[in-house]
C-alpha positions in Angstrom: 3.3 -0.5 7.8 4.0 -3.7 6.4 3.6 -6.6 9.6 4.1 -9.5 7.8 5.4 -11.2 4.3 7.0 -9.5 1.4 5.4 -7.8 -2.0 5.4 -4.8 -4.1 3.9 -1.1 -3.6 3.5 1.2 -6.3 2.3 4.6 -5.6 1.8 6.4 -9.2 3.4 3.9 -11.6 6.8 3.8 -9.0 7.8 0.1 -7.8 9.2 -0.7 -5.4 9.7 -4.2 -2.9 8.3 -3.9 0.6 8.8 -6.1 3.7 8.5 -5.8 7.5 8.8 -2.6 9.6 8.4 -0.8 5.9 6.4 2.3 6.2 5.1 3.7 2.8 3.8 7.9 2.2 1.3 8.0 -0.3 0.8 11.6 -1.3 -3.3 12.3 -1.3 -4.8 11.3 -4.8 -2.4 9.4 -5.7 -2.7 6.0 -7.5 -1.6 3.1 -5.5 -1.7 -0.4 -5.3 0.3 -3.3 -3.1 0.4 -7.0 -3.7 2.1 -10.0 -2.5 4.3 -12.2 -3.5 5.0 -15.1 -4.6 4.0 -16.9 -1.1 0.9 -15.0 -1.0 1.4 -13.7 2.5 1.2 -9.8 3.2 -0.4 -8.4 6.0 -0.2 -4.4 6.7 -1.7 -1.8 8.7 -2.6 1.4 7.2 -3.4 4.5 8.4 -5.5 7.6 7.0 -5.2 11.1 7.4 -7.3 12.6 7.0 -9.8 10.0 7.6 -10.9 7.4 4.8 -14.0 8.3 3.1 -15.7 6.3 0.1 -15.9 9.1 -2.4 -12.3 9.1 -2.0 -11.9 5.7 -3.5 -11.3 5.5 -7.3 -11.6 1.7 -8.9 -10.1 1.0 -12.7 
């Protein structure tokens, strides 16, 4: 969920703007990014289920 500041998700090559009280699915394995924007300030919680685990992590 996105606390603070404005920026973009994608989740497998979709776009889309996020700000506060947004809550974003991200379907396991999928590709996914977030940035911020222009101001530089973004600050979100995530959540993992199941839990996080390294192996899961894939870096281009």
């Amino acid at each position: 969920m996105v606390l603070e500041g404005a920026g973009e998700m994608e989740v497998d090559e979709e776009r889309r703007r996020v700000g506060p009280n947004d809550a974003i699915l991200i379907p396991p394995r999928a590709w996914h990014e977030i940035r911020a924007d222009e101001s530089g300030q973004l600050r979100f919680h995530c959540c993992c289920a199941p839990q996080y685990a390294d192996e899961d992590t894939f870096l281009e």
